[in-house]
GUBAFI-145055 format. One record per residue (C-alpha): x, z, y. Coordinates in pm, 1 decimal, m for minus. Each point is the difference from the previous one (the first is absolute). Last residue first. Example, Ala and Ser with C-alpha at 12.3 -4.5 7.8 and 13.67 -1.06 7.14 Angstrom:
2
+----------+----------+----------+
:       xx :       zz :       yy :
+----------+----------+----------+
:   1367.0 :    714.0 :   m106.0 :
:   m137.0 :     66.0 :   m344.0 :
+----------+----------+----------+
//
This chain:
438
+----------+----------+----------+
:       xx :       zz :       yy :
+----------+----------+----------+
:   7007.0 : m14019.3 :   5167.4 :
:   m218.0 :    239.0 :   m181.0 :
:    160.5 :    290.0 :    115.1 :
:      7.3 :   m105.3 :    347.1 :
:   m397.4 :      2.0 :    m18.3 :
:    m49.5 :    340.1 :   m141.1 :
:    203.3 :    144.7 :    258.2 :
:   m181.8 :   m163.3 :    258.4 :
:   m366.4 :    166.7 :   m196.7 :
:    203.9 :    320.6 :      4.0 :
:     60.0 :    m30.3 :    414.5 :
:   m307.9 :    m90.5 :     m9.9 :
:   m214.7 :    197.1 :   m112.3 :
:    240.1 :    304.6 :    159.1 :
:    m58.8 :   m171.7 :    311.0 :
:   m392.5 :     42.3 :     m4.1 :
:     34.0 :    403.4 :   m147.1 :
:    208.6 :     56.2 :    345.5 :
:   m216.8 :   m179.9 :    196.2 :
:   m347.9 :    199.7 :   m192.2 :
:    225.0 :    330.5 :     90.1 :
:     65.2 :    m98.8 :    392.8 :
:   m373.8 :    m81.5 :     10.2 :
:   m159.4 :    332.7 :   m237.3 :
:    202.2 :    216.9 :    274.8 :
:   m138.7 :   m148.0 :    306.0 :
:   m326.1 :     m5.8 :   m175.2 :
:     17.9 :    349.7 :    m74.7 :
:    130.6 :    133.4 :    329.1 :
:   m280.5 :   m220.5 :    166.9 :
:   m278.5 :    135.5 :   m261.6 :
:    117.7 :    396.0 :     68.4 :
:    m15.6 :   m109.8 :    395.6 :
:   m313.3 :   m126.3 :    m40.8 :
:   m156.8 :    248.9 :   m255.3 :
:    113.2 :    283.4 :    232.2 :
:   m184.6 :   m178.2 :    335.8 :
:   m305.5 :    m20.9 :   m220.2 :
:     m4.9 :    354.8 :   m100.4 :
:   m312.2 :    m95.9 :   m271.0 :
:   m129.1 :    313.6 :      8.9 :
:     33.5 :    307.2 :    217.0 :
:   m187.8 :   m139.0 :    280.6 :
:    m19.7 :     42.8 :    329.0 :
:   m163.5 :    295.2 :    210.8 :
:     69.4 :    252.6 :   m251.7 :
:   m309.1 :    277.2 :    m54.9 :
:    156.9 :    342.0 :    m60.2 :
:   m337.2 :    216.9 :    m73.2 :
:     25.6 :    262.5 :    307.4 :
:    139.8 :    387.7 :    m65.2 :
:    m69.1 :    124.9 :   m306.7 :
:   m283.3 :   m117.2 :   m188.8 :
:   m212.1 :    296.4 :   m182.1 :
:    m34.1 :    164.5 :   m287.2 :
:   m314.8 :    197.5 :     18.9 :
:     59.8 :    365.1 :    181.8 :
:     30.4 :    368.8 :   m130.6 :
:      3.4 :    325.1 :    238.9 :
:    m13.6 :    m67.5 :    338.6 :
:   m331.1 :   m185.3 :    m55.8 :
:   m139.1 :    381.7 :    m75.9 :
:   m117.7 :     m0.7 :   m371.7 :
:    253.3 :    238.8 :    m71.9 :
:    m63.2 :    181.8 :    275.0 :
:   m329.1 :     63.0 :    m97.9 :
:    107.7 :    166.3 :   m333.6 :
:    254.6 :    163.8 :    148.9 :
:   m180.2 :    179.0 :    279.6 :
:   m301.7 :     48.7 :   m329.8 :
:    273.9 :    169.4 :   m206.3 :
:     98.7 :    200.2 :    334.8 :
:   m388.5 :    148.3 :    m13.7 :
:     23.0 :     35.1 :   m399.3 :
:    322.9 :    224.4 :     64.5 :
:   m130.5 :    155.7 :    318.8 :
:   m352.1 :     78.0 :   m165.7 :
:    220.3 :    119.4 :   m332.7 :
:    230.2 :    221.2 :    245.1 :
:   m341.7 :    145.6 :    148.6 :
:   m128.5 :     90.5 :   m388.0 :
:    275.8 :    162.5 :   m120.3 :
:     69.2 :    197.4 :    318.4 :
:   m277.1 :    158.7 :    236.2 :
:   m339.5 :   m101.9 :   m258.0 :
:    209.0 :     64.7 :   m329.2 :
:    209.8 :    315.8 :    214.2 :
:   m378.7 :    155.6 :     77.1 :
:    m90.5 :    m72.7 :   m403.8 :
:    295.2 :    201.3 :   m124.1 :
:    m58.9 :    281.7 :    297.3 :
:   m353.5 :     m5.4 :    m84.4 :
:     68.8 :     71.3 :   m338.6 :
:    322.3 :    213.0 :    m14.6 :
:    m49.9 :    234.3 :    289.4 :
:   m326.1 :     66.5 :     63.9 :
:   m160.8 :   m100.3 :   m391.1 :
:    269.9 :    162.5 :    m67.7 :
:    m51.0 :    323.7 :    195.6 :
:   m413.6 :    m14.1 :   m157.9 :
:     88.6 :    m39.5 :   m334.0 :
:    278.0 :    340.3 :     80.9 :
:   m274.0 :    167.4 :    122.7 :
:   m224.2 :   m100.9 :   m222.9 :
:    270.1 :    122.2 :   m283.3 :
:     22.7 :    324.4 :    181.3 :
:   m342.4 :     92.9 :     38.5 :
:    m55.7 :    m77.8 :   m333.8 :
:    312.0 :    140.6 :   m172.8 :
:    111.6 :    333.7 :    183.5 :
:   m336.6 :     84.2 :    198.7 :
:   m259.0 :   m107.7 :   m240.7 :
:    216.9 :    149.7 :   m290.5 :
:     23.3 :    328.3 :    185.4 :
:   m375.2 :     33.7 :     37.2 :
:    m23.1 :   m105.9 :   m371.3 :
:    216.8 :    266.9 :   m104.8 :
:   m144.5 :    229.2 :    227.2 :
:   m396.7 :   m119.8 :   m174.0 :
:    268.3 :     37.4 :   m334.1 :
:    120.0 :    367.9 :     87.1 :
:   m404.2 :     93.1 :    101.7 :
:   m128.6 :   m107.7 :   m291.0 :
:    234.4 :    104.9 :   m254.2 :
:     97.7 :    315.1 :     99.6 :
:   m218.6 :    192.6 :    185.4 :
:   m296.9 :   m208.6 :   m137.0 :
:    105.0 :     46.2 :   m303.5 :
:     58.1 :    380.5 :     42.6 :
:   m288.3 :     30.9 :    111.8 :
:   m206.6 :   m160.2 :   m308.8 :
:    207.5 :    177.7 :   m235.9 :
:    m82.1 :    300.8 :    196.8 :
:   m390.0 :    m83.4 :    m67.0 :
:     83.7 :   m104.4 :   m373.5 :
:    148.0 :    311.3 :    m33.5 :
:   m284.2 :    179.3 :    166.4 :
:   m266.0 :   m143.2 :   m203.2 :
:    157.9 :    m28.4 :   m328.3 :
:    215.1 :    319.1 :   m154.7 :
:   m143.5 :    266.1 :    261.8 :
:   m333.5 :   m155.3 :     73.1 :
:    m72.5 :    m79.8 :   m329.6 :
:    126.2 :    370.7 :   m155.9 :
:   m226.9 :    152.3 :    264.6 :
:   m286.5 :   m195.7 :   m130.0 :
:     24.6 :     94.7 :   m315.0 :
:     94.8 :    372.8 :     20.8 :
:   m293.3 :     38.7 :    212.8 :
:   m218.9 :   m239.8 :   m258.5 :
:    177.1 :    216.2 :   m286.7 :
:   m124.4 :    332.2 :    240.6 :
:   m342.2 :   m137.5 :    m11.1 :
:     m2.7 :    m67.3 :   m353.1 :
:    112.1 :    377.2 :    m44.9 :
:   m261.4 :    154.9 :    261.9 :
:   m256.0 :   m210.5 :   m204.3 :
:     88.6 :    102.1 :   m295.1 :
:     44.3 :    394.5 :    136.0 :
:   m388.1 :    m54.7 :    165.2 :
:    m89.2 :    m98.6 :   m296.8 :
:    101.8 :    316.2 :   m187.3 :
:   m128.1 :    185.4 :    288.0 :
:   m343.0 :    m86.4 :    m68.1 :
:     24.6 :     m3.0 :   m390.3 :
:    112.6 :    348.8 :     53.7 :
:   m275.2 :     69.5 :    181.8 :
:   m248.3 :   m102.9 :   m284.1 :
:    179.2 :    174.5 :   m215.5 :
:    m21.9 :    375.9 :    221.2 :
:   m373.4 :   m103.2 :     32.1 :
:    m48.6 :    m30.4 :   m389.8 :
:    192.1 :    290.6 :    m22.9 :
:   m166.2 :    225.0 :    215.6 :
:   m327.1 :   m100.1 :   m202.3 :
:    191.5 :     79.9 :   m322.9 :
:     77.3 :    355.4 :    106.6 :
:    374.6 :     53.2 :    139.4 :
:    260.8 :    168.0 :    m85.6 :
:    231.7 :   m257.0 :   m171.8 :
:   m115.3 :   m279.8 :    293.9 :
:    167.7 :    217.2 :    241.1 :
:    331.0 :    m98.4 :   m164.8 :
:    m96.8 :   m417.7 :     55.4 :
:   m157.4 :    109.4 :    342.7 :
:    374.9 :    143.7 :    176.9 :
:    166.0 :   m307.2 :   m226.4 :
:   m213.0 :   m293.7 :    153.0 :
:     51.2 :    209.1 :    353.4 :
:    393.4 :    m22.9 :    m17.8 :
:    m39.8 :   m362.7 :   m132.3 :
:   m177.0 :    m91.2 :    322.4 :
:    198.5 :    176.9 :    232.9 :
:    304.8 :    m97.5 :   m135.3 :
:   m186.7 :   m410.4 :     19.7 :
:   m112.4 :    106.0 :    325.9 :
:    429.0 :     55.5 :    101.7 :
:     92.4 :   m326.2 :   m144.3 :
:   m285.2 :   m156.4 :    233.6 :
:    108.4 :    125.0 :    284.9 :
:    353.5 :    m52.6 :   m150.2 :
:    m58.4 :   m364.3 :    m33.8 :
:   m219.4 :    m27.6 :    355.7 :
:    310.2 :    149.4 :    217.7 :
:    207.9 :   m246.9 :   m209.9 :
:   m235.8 :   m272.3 :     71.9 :
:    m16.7 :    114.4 :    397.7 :
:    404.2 :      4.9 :    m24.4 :
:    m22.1 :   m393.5 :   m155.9 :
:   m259.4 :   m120.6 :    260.3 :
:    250.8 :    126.0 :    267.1 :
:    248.8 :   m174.4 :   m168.9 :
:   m214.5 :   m318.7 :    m19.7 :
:   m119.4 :     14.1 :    392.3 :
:    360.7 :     22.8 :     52.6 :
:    114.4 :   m304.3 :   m190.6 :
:   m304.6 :   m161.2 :    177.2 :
:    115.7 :    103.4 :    314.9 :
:    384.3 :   m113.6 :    m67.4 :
:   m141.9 :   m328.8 :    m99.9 :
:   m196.8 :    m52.2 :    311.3 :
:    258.3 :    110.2 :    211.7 :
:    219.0 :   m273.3 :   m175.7 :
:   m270.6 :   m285.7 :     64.6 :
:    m49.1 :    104.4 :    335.5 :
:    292.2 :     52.8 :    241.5 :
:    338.2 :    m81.6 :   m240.4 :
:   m255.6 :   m317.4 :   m129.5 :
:   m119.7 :   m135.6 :    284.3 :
:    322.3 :     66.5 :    183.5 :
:    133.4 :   m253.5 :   m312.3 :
:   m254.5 :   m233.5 :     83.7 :
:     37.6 :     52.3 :    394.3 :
:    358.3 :   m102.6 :    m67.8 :
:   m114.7 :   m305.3 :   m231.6 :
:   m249.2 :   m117.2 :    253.8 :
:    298.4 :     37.8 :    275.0 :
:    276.4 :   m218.3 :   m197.9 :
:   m285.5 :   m260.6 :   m124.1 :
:   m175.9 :     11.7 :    399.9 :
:    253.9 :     29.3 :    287.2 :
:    318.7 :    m86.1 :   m162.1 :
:   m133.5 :   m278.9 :   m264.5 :
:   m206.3 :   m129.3 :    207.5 :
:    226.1 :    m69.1 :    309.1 :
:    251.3 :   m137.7 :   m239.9 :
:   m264.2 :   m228.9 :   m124.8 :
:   m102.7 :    m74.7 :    362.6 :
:    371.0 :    m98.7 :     78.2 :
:      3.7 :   m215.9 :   m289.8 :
:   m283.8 :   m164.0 :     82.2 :
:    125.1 :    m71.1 :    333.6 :
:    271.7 :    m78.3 :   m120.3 :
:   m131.1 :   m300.6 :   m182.2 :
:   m252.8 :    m77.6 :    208.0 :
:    104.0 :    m69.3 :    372.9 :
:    383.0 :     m4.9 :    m33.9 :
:    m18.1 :   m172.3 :   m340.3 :
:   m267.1 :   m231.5 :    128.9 :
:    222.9 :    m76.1 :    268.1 :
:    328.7 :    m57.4 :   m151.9 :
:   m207.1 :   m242.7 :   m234.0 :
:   m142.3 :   m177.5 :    261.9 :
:    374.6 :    m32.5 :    195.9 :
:    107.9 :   m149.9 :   m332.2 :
:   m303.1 :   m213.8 :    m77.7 :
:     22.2 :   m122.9 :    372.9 :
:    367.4 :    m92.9 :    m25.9 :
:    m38.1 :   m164.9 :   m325.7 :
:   m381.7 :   m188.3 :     61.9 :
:     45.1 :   m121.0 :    349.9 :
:    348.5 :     m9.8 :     55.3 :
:    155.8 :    m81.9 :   m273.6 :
:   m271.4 :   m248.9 :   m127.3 :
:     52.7 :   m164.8 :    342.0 :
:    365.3 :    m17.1 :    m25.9 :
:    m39.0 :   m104.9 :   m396.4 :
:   m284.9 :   m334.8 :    133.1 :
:    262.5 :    m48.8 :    309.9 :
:    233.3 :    m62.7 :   m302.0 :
:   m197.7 :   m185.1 :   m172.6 :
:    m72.3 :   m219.2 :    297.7 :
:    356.8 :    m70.6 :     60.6 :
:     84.7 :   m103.3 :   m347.0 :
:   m283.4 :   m265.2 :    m24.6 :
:    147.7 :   m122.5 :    357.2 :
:    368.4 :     m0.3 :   m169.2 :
:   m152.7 :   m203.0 :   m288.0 :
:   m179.6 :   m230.6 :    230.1 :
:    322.8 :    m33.9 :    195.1 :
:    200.5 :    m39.2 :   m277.8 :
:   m218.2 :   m289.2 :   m168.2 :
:    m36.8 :   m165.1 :    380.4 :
:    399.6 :     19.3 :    m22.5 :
:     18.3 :   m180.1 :   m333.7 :
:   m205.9 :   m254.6 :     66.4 :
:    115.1 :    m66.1 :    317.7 :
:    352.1 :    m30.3 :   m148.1 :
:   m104.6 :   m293.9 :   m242.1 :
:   m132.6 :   m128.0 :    330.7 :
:    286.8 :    m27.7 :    197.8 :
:    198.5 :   m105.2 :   m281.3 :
:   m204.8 :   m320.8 :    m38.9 :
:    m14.9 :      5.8 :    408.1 :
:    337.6 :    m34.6 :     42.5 :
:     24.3 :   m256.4 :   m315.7 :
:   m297.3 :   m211.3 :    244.9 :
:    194.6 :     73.1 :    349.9 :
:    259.1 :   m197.1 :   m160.2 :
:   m191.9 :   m290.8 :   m100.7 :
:   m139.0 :    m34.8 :    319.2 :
:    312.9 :     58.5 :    198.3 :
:    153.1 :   m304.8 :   m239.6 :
:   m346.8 :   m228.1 :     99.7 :
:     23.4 :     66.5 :    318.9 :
:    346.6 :    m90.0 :     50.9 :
:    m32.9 :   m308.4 :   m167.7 :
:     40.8 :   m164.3 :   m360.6 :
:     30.9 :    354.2 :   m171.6 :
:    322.4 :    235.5 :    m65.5 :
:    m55.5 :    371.6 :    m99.2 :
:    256.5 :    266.9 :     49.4 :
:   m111.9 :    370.7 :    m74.8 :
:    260.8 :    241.3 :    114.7 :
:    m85.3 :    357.3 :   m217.4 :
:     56.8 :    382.3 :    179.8 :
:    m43.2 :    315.0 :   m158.0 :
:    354.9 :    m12.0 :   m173.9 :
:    221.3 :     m3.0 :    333.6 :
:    370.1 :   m116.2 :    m90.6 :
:    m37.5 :   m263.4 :   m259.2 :
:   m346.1 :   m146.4 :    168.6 :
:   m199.0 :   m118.0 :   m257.5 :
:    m77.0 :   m362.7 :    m62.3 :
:   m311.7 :   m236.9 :     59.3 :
:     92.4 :   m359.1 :     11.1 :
:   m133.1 :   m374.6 :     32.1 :
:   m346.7 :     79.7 :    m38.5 :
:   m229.7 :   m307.0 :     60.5 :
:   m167.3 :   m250.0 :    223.9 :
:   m154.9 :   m336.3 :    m12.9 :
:    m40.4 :     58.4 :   m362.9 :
:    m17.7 :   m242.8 :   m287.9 :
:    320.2 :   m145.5 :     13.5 :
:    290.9 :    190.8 :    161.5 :
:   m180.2 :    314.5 :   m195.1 :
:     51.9 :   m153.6 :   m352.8 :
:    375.0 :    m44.4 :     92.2 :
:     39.5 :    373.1 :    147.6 :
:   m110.5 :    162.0 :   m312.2 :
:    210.7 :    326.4 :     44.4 :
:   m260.6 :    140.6 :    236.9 :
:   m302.1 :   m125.1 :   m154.1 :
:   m198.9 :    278.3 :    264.4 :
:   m122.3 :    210.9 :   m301.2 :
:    319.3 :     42.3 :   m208.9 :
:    220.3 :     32.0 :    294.5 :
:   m256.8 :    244.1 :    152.1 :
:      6.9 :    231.2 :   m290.9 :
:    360.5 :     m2.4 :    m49.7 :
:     31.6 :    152.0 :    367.6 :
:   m308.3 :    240.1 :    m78.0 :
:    217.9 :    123.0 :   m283.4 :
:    321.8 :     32.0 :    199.0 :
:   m102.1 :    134.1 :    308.9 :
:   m273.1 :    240.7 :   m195.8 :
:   m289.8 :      1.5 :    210.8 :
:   m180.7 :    284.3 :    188.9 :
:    349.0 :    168.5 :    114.4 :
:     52.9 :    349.3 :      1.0 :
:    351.4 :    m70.1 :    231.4 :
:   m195.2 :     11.7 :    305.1 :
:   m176.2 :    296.4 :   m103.8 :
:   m362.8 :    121.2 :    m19.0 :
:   m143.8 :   m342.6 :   m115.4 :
:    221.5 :   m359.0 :     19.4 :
:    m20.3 :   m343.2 :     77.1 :
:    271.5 :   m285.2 :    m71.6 :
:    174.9 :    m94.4 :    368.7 :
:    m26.6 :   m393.0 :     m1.8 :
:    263.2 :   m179.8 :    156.8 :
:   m157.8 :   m371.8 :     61.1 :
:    137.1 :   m366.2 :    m20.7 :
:   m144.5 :   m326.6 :     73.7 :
:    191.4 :   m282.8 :   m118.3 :
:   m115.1 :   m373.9 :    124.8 :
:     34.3 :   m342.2 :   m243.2 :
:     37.6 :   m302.4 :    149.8 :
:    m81.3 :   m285.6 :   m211.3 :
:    265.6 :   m257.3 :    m90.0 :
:    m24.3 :   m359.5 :    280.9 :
:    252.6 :    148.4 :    206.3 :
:    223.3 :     96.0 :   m248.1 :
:    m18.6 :   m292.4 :   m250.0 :
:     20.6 :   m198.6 :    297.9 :
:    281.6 :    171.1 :     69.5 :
:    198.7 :    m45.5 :   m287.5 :
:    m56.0 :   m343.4 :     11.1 :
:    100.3 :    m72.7 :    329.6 :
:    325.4 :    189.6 :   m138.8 :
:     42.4 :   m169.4 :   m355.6 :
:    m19.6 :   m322.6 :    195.5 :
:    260.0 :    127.3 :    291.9 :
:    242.6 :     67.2 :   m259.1 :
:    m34.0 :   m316.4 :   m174.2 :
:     29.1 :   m205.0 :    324.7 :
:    330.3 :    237.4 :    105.1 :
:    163.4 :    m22.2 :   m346.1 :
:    m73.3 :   m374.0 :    m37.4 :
:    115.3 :    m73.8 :    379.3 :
:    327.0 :    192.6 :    m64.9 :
:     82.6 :   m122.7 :   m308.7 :
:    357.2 :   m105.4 :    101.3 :
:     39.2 :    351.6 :    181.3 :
:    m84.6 :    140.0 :   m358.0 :
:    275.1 :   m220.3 :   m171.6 :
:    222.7 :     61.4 :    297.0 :
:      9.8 :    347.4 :    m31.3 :
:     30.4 :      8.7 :   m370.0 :
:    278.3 :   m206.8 :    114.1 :
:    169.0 :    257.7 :    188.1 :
:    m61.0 :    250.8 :   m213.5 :
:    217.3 :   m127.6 :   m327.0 :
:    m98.6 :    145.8 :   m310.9 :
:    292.5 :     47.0 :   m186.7 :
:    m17.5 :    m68.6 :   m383.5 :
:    212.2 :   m297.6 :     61.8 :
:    253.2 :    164.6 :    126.3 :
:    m24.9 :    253.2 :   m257.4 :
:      4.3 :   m232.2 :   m268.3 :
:    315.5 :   m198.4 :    163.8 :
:    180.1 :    367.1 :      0.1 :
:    m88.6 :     49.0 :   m318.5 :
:    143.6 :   m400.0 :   m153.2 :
:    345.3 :     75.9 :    191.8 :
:    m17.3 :    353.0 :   m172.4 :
:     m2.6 :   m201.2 :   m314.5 :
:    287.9 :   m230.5 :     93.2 :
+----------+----------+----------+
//
């Protein structure tokens, strides 16, 4: 009984195609009119909705030195224009503007490039638009490449400004100071030399001829002119030793006559006693003069005249050869040697300056200033510029009348067939209603 009662449910519970068919066919006029309403309406609504035109542009984003040195950030300058252009404010650009930014993205695969979309009431209007965020970028770049180029020009001219310092005040200081050394320097050292060998060295020689020839002679004279002195004071000594015998030989001879004699005999034998007895004092004091004099000359004068001699053997003669050999070994020798590195260290230093150090810094400022201006060559940065042609549509994007139609006709078709179905469920419930009350 109860599976009875399931298989009646299931029955019932069936829907039944053909007359869903025939319900539809039965509204056949409805469907069609209804359609065809929501169609004509569809495309008035699309015929009578303003057209709105894409333009679209592949900008390549500008760069300095390097392709991939780019003067924008992709990213930042992409953010930038969204933010300045109202990009994601599409509603309050469909009513105040004729035209505005529909889209600016990065290329995935090539980072310097950005597509800018913009949409406007015409053509012109959507190339307008778009040529305005080209030249927005445009001219941030600008600024940024006339601030490089003015920098790089500022760069340049200091550079020519070292060349020209190099070469007219480094090079020519070097080469002037190789010449003055050349022209002075050794030359003063050369006459130095030439001083010292042909006048010190050669006044000190004919100093110490001076004194072997002269000064020495003069000596040994006057050491002989004292000896000779001394024998003719000895001669005079016992001269005068042998008077003084004499002397006191006749004092005694009259002082025994004197015994004998009468008174006048001894009055004359006193007074020449007296006589010689000054002549003895004066013999003695003479001989102490002798004795004197000879003593000074032996123990003073010709001492200090063989001291003399032998100082001048010695001492001034070794030092004037010491000084000879201390022009030669040490003054000579250390001009020499001043003068062989000023020849060979000096000039050679400054030559290599002028020839090396100072060529390779010409070359090196010289490329600088290549690389300089080539860097401001037009093959070396550019503005960001549109690639290729700005895509201009010929129709268009907005409303696609022909897709509204057919997207209204497959609506209405479908709205029809559902409003008959929803129409004989009403009443098929309002029947059933009706039989229950009877």
């Amino acid at each position: 009984m109860n599976e009875n009662k399931q298989m009646q449910y299931i029955q019932e519970d069936e829907i039944d195609l053909r007359e869903l068919f025939l319900k539809i066919w039965a509204k056949k006029l409805f469907i069609l009119v209804f359609t065809f309403v929501i169609t004509i309406l569809a495309g008035i609504y699309a015929f009578m909705k303003t057209p709105i035109y894409e333009v679209k542009s592949n900008v390549q984003l500008g760069f300095i030195g390097d392709k991939e040195k780019l003067l924008n950030d992709p990213d930042s300058l992409n953010q930038e224009l969204i933010i300045i252009f109202n990009v994601n404010e599409k509603s309050l650009n469909d009513k105040k503007a004729n035209s505005w930014v529909e889209d600016i993205s990065i290329d995935k695969k090539v980072k310097n490039y950005i597509q800018i979309k913009t949409n406007g009431l015409s053509n012109e209007e959507a190339l307008n638009k778009n040529k305005k965020v080209v030249e927005y970028i445009q001219k941030q770049n600008q600024i940024t490449i006339d601030n490089f180029i003015r920098n790089t020009k500022l760069s340049i001219e200091q550079t020519k400004k070292s060349l020209k310092y190099v070469d007219e005040i480094e090079i020519k200081d070097a080469k002037r100071q190789i010449e003055k050394l050349k022209t002075q320097k050794i030359i003063e050292i050369e006459k130095a030399i030439d001083k010292l060998k042909n006048q010190d060295i050669k006044n000190l020689k004919r100093e110490i001829n001076l004194i072997k020839t002269q000064k020495i002679p003069v000596i040994d004279d006057e050491i002989k002119v004292l000896n000779n002195k001394l024998d003719s004071i000895s001669n005079k000594i016992k001269f005068s030793n042998k008077k003084l015998s004499e002397y006191n030989k006749s004092i005694n001879e009259l002082y025994k006559n004197a015994k004998n004699q009468s008174s006048a005999e001894t009055m004359i034998s006193s007074i020449q006693m007296l006589n010689y007895q000054n002549l003895v004092l004066n013999t003695q004091n003479k001989v102490e003069d002798l004795i004197l004099e000879k003593n000074t000359i032996k123990t003073k004068l010709i001492p200090d005249l063989e001291n003399k001699k032998r100082n001048y053997t010695i001492v001034t003669i070794e030092d004037l050869n010491k000084n000879i050999e201390n022009i030669n070994n040490i003054q000579i020798f250390n001009l020499e040697k001043e003068k062989s590195n000023i020849e060979d260290d000096t000039i050679k230093k400054l030559q290599e300056k002028i020839d090396i150090t100072l060529r390779d810094k010409k070359i090196s400022l010289e490329n600088k200033i290549k690389n300089l201006e080539y860097q401001i060559s037009n093959e070396n940065y550019s503005n960001s510029k549109v690639v290729g042609n700005y895509v201009i549509y010929d129709y268009p994007i907005k409303p696609k009348k022909k897709l509204i139609v057919v997207v209204a006709f497959v609506t209405g078709f479908i709205i029809s067939i559902f409003l008959v179905f929803l129409i004989d469920f009403f009443r098929g419930m309002r029947k059933e209603e009706d039989t229950s009350k009877l």
